[in-house]
C-alpha positions in Angstrom: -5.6 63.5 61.1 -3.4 66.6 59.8 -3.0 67.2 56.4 -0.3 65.4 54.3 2.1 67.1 52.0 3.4 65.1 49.3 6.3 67.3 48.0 7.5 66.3 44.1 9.9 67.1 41.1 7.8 70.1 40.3 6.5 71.5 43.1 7.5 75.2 43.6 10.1 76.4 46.0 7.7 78.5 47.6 5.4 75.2 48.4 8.3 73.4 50.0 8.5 72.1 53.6 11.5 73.5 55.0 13.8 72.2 58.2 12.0 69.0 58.3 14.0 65.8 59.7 13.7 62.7 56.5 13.5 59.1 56.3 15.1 57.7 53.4 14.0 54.9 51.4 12.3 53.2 49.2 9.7 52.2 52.1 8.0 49.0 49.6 5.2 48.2 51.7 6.1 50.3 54.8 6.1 47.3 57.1 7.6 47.1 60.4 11.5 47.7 59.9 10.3 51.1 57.6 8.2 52.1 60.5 11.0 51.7 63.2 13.0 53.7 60.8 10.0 56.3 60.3 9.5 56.2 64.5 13.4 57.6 65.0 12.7 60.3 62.5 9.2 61.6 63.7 11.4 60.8 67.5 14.0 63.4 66.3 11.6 65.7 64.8 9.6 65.8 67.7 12.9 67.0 70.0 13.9 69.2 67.1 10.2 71.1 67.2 10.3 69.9 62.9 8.0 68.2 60.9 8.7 64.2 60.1 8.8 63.2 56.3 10.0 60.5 54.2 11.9 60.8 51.0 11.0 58.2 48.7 11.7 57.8 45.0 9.1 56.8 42.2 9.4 54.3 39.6 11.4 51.7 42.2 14.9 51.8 41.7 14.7 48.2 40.5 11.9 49.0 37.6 14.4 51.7 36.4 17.2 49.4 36.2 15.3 46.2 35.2 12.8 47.6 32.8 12.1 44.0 31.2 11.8 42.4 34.7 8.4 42.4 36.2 8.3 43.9 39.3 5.9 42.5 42.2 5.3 45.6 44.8 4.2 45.0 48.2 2.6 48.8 47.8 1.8 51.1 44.5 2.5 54.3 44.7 -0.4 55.7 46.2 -0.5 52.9 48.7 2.8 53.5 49.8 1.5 57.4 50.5 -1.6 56.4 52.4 0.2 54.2 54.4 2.7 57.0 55.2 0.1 59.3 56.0 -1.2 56.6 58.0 1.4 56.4 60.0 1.9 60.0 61.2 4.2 61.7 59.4 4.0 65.4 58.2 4.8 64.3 54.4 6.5 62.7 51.7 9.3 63.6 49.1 8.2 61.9 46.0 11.5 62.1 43.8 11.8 60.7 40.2 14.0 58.1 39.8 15.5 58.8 36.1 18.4 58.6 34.2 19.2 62.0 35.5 18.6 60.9 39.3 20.3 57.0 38.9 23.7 59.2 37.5 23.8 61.9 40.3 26.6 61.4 42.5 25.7 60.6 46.3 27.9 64.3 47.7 25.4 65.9 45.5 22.0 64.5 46.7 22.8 65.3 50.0 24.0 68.8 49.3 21.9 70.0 46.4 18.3 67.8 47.0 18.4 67.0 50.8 19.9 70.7 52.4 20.0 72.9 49.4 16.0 71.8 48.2 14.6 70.5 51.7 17.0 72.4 53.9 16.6 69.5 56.2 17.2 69.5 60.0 18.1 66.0 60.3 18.3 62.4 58.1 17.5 59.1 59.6 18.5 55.9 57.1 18.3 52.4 57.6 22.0 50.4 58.1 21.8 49.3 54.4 20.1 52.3 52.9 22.6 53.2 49.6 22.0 55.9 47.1 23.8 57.8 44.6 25.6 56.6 41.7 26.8 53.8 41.8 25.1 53.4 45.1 28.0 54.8 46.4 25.8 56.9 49.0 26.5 54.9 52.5 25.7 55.5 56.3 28.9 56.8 56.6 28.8 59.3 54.0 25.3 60.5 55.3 26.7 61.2 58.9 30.2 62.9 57.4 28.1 65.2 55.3 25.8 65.5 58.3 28.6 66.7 60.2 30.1 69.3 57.3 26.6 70.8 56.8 25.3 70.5 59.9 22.2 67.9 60.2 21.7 65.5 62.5 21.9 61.9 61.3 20.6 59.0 62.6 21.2 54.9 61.4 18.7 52.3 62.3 20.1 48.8 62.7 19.1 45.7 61.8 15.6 45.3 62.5 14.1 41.5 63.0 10.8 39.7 64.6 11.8 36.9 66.6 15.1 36.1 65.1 13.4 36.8 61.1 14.8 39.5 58.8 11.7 42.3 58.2 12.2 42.8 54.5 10.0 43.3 51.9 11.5 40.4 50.3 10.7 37.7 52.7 7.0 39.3 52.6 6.7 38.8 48.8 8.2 35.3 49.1 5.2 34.7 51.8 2.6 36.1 49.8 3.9 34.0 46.8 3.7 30.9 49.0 -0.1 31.7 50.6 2.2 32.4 54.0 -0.3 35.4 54.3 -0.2 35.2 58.5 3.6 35.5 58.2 3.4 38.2 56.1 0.8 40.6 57.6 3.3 40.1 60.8 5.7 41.3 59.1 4.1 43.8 57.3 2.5 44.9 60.8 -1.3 45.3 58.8 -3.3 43.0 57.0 -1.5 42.9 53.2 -4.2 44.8 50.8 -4.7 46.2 47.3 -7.1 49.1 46.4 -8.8 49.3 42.9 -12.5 49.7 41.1 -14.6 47.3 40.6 -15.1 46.0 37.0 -17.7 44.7 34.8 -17.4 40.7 34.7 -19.3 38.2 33.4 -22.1 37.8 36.0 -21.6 34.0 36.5 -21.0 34.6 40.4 -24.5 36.2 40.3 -26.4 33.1 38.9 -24.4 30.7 41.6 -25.8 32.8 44.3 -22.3 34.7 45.0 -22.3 37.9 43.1 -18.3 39.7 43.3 -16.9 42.6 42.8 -13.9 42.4 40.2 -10.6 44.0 40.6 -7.7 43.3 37.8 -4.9 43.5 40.1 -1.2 44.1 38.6 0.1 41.2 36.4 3.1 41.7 38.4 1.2 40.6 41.8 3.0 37.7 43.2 0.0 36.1 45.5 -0.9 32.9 45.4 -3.8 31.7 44.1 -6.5 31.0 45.9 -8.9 31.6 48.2 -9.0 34.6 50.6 -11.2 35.7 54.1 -11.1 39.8 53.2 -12.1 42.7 54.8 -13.1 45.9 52.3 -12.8 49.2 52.4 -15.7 51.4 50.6 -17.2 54.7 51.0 -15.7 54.6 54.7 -17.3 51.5 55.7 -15.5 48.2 56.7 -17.6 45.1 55.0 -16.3 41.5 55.3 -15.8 39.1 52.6 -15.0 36.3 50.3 -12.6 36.3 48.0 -10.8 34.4 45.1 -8.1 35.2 43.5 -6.8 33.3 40.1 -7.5 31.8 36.6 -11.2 30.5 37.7 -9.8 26.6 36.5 -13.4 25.0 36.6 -14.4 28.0 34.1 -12.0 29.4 31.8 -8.7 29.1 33.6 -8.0 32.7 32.2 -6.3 36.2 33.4 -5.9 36.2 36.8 -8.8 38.0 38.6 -9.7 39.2 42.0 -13.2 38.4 42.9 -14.7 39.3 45.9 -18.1 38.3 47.5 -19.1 40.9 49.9 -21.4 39.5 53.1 -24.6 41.2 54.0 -24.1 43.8 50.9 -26.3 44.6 48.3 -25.9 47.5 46.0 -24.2 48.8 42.6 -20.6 48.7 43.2 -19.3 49.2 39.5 -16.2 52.0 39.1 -16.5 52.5 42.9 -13.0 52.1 44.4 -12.2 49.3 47.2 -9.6 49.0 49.1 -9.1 45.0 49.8 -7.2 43.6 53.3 -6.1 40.2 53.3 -7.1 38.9 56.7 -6.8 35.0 55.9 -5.7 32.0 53.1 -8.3 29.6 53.2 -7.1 27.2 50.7 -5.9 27.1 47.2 -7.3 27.2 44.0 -9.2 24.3 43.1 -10.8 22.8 39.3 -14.5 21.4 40.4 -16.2 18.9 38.4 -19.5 20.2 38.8 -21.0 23.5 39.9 -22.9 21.8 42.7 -19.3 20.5 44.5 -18.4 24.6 43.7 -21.2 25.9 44.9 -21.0 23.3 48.7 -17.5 24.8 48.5 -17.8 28.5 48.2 -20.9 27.7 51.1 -17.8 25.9 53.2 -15.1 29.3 51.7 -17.7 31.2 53.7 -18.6 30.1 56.6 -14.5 29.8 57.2 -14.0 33.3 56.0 -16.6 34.3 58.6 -14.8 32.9 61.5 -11.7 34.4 60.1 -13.2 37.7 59.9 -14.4 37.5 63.5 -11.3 36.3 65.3 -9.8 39.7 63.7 -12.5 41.9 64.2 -10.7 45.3 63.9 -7.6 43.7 61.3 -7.3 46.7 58.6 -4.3 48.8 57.6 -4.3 52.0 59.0 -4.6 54.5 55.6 -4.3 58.3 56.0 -5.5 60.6 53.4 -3.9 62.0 51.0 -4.4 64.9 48.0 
């Protein structure tokens, strides 16, 4: 796979990709209406003999504006670079979004950021992309500056999936309601999360299903419950079991991710995993003994198995990145 640049605030002038064709937005989980937007700008760069980039901005928009409001995203920030990566592209422009970047006017990111910094060959935006202050930057304004300064612009309609919207708000609301085949469609890859493993409490050990621990965001909007996964480590897929929740028959407490790994035995402590969501098995459930648990998380298997196999190959495709 060829290398990926990821461009930011500071990087040097001399270090910066120049005459690429861009792909603007915010690209929260990079699911299928980002990647039609992504295909017409690697499509145009390809004619235009250019590299293909996106230019995305980092916090979201909405943390920036909505500090005290929780924000559940599909994709952090490195996510959201392997998955570009991932999907072909020469690049990424990781802007800041700031006080400084929410009050520039929408003429001067095109003029000063997109040709004056990036000197770019061509923009391609989705129909509702806005940006600027005041979010006055539109289409419209994209393809009259294109035409004053001479880039090529491109606008991606609508996108939809048999008559549904692609957003990454009707995948959050399908996560958040266990919906997890309707949102890996939509997505176009099985949903994951990446983080190391953590010391727990061992009690999945003494019922015979030792996990791996993740603390996932406290803004993560999946439902709880009960998960067939597929894990990412050292390079190596491994299937699994997994629960995610407040453990109710135990101490009901933080939400945790554990995982029980199939056929795996080894240290796993502050290794890194990356965690696909093939499957919802069922949600979380308070036992009143640990032998009904333990028949359970036998039955949680043996399902998660059969998940696993009917998807043998299911795993987002994650491109490396510096």
């Amino acid at each position: 796979m060829p290398h990926f640049t990821v461009i930011r605030d500071d990087t040097p002038a001399i270090a910066i990709v120049k005459g690429a064709v861009v792909a603007l937005g915010n690209f929260d989980g990079v699911h299928l209406g980002h990647r039609v937007v992504l295909k017409a700008a690697q499509d145009m760069a390809a004619r235009r003999g250019a590299p293909a980039m996106a230019v995305t901005f980092e916090p979201h928009p909405r943390s920036f504006f909505n500090p005290n409001i929780a924000q559940f995203r599909l994709t952090d920030a490195r996510a959201r670079l392997r998955l570009l990566a991932g999907a072909g592209l020469s690049g990424a422009v990781v802007m800041t979004f700031d006080a400084a970047r929410a009050g520039t006017a929408a003429e001067d990111f095109v003029a000063r950021d997109l040709v004056g910094r990036l000197g770019v060959t061509g923009v391609v935006a989705g129909y509702d992309f806005h940006f600027g202050k005041g979010r006055r930057g539109s289409p419209d304004l994209l393809r009259a500056m294109g035409e004053r300064l001479g880039f090529e612009v491109f606008i991606q309609p609508h996108v939809d999936l048999d008559g549904r919207a692609v957003s990454s708000t009707a995948i959050r609301n399908a996560l958040g309601q266990g919906e997890l085949e309707e949102a890996n469609t939509l997505l176009g890859y099985p949903w994951f999360v990446s983080g190391e493993v953590l010391h727990g409490d061992k009690r999945g050990r003494d019922l015979g299903y030792p996990t791996a621990n993740l603390r996932l965001d406290p803004a993560c909007g999946l439902r709880h419950g009960i998960y067939a996964v597929r894990v990412g480590l050292d390079g190596k897929r491994l299937g699994g079991v997994a629960s995610f929740g407040r453990r109710p028959t135990f101490d009901n407490g933080a939400p945790l991710l554990e995982i029980h790994l199939f056929d795996f035995a080894g240290d796993l402590y502050g290794k890194s995993l990356d965690v696909a969501f093939i499957a919802f098995l069922r949600e979380e459930l308070k036992f009143d003994d640990i032998g009904a648990l333990v028949r359970q998380m036998d039955d949680d298997s043996a399902r998660a198995r059969a998940a696993l196999a009917a998807q043998p190959t299911a795993f987002p495709a994650l491109g490396r990145i510096d």
